[in-house]
C-alpha positions in Angstrom: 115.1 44.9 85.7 115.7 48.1 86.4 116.2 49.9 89.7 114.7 53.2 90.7 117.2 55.7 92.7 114.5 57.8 93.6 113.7 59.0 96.9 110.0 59.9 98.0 109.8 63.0 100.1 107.0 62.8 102.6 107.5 65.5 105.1 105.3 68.6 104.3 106.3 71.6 102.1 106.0 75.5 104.3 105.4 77.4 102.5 106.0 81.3 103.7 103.2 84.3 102.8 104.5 86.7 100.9 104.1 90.4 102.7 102.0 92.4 101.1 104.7 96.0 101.1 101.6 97.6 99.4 99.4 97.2 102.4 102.4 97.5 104.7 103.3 100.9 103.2 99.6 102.2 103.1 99.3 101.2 107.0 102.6 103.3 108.0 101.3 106.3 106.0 98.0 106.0 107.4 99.5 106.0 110.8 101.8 108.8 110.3 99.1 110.6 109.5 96.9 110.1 112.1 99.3 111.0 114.5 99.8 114.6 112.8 96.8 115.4 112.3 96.2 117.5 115.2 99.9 118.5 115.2 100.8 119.7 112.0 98.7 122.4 109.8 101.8 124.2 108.0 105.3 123.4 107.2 106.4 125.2 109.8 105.0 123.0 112.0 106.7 120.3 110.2 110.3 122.1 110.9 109.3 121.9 114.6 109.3 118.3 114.7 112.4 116.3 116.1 114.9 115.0 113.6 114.0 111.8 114.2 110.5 112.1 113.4 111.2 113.7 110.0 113.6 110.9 109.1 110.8 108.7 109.9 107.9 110.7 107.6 110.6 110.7 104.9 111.6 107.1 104.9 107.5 106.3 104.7 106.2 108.7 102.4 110.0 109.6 100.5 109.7 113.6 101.0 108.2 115.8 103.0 105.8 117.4 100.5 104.3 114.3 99.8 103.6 113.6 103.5 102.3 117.0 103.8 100.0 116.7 100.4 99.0 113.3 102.0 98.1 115.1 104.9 95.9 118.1 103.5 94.2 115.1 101.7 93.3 113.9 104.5 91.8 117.2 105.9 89.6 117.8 103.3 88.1 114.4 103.2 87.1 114.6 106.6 
């Protein structure tokens, strides 16, 4: 006869949701831009903001063009 060595697991698997960076990424951009809307028009209102806040817009949207391209999309469409 042979002997199984086998162990049956019976507690319940978690199992973790992946984060979606896609929508994660869209929603900081979004945000960023909602805030500046008002504020910035120009790039030289972009070079008035605090060095902080540009790290920020870069680290979101990876230059400062693109935030401001984002941003004059943004514009038009509404």
């Amino acid at each position: 006869m042979i002997q199984s060595t086998q162990q049956t697991i019976v507690e319940p698997i978690e199992i973790a949701l992946p984060i979606n960076t896609a929508t994660t990424e869209i929603n900081e951009e979004s945000l960023l831009i909602d805030k500046y809307l008002t504020v910035i028009k120009t790039r030289q209102d972009l070079l008035k903001l605090s060095t902080e806040e540009r790290t920020e817009i870069k680290r979101v949207f990876n230059s400062e063009f693109r935030f401001l391209s984002c941003l004059q999309d943004k514009i038009k469409n509404n």
